[in-house]
VOLO-422160 format. One record per residue: x, y, z of N, C-alpha, C, O, CB in turn; residue number from 0. Coordinates in Angstrom, 1 decimal, padded with zeros to 4 digits. Glycine has a CB too. Layout:
% residues N
r nX=X nY=Y nZ=Z caX=X caY=Y caZ=Z cX=X cY=Y cZ=Z oX=X oY=Y oZ=Z cbX=X cbY=Y cbZ=Z i=NUM
...
% end
This chain:
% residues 48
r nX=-001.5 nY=002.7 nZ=-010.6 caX=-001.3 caY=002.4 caZ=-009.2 cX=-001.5 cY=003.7 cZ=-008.4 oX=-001.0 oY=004.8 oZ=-008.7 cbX=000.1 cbY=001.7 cbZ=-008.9 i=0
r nX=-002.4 nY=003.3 nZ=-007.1 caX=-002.4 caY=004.7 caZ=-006.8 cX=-001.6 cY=004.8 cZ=-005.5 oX=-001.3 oY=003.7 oZ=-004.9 cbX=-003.9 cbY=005.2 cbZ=-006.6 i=1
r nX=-001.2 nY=005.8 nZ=-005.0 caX=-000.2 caY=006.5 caZ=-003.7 cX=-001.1 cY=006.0 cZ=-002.2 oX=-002.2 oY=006.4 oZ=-001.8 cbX=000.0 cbY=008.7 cbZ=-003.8 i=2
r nX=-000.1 nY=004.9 nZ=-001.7 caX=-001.0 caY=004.9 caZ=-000.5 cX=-000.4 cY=005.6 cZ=000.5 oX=-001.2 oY=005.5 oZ=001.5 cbX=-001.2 cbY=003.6 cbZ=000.0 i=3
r nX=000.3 nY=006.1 nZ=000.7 caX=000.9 caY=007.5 caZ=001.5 cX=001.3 cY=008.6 cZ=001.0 oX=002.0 oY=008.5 oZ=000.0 cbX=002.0 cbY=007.4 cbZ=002.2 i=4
r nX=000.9 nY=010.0 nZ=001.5 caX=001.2 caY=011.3 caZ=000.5 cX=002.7 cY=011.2 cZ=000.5 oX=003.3 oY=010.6 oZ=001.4 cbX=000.7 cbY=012.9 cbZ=000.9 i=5
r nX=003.3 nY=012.0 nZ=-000.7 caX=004.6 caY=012.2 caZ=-001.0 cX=005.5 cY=013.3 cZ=000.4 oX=006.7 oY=013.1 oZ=000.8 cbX=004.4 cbY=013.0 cbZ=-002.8 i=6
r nX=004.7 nY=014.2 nZ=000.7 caX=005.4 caY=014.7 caZ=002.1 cX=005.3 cY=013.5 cZ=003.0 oX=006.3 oY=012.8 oZ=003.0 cbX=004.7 cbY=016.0 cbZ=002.9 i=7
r nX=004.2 nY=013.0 nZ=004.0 caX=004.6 caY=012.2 caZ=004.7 cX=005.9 cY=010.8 cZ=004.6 oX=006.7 oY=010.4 oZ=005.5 cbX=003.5 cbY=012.1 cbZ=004.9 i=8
r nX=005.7 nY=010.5 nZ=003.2 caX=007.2 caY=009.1 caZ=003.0 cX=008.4 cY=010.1 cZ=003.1 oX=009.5 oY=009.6 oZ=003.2 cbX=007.4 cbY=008.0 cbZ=001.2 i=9
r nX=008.2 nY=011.8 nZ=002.9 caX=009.5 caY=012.6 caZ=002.8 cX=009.8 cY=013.0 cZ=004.0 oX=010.8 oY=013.7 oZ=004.2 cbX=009.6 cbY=013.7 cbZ=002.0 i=10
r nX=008.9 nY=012.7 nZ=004.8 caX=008.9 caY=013.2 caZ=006.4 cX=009.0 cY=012.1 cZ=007.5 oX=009.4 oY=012.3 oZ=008.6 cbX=007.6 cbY=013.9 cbZ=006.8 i=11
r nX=008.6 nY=010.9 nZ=007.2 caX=008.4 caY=010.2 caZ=008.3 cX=009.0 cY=008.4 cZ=008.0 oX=009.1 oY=007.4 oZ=008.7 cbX=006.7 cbY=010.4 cbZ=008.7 i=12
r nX=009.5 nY=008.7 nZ=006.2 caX=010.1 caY=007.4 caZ=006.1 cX=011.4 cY=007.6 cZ=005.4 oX=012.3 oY=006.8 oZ=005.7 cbX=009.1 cbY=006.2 cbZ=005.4 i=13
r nX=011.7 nY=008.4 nZ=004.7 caX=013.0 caY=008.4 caZ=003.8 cX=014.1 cY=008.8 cZ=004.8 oX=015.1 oY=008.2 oZ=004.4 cbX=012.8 cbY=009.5 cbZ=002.5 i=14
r nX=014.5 nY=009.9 nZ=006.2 caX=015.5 caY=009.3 caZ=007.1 cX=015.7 cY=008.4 cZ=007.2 oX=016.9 oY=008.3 oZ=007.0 cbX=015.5 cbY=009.4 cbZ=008.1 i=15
r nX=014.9 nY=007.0 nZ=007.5 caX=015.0 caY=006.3 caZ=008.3 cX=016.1 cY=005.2 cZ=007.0 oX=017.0 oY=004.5 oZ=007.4 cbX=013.4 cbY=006.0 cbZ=009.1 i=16
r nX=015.8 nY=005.1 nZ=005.6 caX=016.5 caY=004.6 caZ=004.5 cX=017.9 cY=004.9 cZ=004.6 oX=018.2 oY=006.0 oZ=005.0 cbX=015.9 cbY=005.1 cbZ=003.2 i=17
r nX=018.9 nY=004.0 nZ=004.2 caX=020.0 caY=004.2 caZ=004.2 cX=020.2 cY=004.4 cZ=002.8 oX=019.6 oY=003.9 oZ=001.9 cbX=020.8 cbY=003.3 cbZ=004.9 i=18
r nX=021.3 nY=005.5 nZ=002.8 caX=022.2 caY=006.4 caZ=001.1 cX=023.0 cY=005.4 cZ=001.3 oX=023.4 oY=005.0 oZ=002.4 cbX=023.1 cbY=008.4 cbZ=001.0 i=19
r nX=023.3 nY=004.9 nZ=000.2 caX=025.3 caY=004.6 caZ=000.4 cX=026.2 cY=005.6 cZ=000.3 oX=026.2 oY=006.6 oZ=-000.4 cbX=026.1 cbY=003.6 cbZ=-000.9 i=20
r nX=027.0 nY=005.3 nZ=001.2 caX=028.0 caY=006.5 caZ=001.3 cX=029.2 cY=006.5 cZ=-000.1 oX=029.7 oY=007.6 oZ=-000.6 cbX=029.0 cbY=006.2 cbZ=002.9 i=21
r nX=029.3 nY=005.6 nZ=-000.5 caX=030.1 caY=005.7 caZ=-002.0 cX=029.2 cY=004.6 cZ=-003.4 oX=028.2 oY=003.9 oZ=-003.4 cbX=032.0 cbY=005.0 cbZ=-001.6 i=22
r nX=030.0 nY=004.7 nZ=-004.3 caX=029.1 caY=004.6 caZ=-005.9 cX=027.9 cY=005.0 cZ=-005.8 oX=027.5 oY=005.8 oZ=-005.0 cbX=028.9 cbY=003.2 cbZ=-006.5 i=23
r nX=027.0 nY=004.5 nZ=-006.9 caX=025.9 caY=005.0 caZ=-007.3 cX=024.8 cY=005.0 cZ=-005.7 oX=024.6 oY=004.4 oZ=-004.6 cbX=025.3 cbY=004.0 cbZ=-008.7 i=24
r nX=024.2 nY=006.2 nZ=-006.6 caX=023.6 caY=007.0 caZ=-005.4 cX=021.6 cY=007.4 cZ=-006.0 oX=021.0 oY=008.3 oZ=-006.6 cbX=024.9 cbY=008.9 cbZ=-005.4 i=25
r nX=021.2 nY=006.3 nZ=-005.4 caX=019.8 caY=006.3 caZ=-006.1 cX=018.7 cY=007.9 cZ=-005.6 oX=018.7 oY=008.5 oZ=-004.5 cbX=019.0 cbY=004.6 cbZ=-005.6 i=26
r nX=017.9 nY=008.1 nZ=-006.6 caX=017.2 caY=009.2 caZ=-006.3 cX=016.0 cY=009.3 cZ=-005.1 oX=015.3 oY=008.4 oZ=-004.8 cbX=016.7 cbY=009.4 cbZ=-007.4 i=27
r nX=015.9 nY=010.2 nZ=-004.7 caX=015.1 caY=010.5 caZ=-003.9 cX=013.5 cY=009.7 cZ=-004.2 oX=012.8 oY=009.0 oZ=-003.4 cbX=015.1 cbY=012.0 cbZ=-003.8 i=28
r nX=013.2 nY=010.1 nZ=-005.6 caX=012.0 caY=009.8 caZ=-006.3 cX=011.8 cY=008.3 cZ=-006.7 oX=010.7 oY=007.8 oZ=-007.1 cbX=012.0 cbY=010.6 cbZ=-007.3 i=29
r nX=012.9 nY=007.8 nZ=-006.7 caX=012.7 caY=006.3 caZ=-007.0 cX=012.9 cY=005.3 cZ=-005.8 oX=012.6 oY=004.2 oZ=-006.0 cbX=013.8 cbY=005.8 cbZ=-008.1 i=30
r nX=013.4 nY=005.8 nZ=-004.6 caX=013.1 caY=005.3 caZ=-003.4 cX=012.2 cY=005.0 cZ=-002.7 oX=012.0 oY=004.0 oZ=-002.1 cbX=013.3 cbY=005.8 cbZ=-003.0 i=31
r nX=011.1 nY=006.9 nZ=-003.2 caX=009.6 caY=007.1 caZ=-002.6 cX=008.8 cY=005.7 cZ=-003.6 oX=008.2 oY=004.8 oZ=-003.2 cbX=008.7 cbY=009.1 cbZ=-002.9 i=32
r nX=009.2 nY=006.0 nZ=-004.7 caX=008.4 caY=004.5 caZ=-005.5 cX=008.9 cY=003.4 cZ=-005.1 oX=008.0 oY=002.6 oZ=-004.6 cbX=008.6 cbY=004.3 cbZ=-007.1 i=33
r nX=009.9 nY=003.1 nZ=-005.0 caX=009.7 caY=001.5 caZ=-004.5 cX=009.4 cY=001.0 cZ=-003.3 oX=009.5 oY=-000.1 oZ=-003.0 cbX=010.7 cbY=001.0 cbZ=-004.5 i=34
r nX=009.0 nY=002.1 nZ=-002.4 caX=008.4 caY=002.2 caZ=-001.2 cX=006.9 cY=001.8 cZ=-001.6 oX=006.5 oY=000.7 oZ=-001.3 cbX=008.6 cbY=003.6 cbZ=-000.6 i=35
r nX=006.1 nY=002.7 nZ=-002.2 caX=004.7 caY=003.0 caZ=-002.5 cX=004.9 cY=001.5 cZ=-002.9 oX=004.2 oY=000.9 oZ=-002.0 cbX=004.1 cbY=004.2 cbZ=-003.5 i=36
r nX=005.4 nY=000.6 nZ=-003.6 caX=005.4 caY=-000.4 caZ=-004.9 cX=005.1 cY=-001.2 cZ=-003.0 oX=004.1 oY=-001.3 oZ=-002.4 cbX=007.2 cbY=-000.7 cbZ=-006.6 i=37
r nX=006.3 nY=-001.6 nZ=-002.6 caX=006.1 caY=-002.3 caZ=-001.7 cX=004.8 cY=-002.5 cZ=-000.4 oX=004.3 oY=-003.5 oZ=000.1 cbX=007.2 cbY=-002.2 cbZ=-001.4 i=38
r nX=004.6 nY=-001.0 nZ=000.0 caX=003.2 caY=-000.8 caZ=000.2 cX=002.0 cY=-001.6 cZ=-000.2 oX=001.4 oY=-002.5 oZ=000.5 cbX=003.0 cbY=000.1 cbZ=-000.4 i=39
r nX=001.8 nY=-001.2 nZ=-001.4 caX=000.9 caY=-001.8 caZ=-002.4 cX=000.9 cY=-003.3 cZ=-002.5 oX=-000.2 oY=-003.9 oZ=-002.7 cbX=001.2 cbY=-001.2 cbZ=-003.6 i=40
r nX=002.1 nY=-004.2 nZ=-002.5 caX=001.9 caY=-005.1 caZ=-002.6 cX=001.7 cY=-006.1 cZ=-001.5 oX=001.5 oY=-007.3 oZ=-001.5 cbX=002.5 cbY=-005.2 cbZ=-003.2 i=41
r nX=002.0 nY=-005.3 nZ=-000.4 caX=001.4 caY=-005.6 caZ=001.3 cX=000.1 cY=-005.6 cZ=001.4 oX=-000.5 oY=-006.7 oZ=001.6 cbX=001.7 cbY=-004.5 cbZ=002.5 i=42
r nX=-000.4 nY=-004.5 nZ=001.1 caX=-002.1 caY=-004.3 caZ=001.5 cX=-003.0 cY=-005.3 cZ=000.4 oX=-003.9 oY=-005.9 oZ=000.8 cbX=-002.7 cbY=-002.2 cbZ=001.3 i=43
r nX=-002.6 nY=-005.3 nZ=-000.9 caX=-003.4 caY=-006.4 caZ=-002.2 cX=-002.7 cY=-007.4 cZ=-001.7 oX=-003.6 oY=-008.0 oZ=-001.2 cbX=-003.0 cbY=-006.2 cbZ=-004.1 i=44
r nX=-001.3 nY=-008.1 nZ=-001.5 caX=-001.2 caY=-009.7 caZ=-001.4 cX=-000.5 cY=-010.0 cZ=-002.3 oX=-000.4 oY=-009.1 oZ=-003.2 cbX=-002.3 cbY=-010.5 cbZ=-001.4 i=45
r nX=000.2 nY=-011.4 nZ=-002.5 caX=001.0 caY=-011.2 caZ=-003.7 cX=000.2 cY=-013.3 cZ=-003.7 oX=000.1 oY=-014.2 oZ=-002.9 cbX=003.2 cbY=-010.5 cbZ=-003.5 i=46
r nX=-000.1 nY=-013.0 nZ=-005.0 caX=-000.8 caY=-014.7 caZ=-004.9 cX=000.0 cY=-015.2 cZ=-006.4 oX=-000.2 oY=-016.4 oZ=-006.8 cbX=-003.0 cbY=-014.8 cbZ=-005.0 i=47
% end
């Protein structure tokens, strides 16, 4: 699967905008930017 936005720009212009939880588990920066790209991806292909 390839990156449809570079890794600075989702670190610049979309990951503020994501809410952290303020208590328990606390997911990574890097698995965020992927489930971003994932959802991306399945906007622009379609899901049939």
């Amino acid at each position: 699967m390839m990156s449809l936005l570079a890794k600075d720009t989702l670190k610049k212009e979309i990951l503020p905008f994501l809410p952290f939880p303020k208590h328990g588990k606390r997911f990574s920066e890097t698995l965020l930017l992927g489930i971003f790209n994932l959802i991306l991806y399945r906007l622009e292909t379609g899901c049939q």
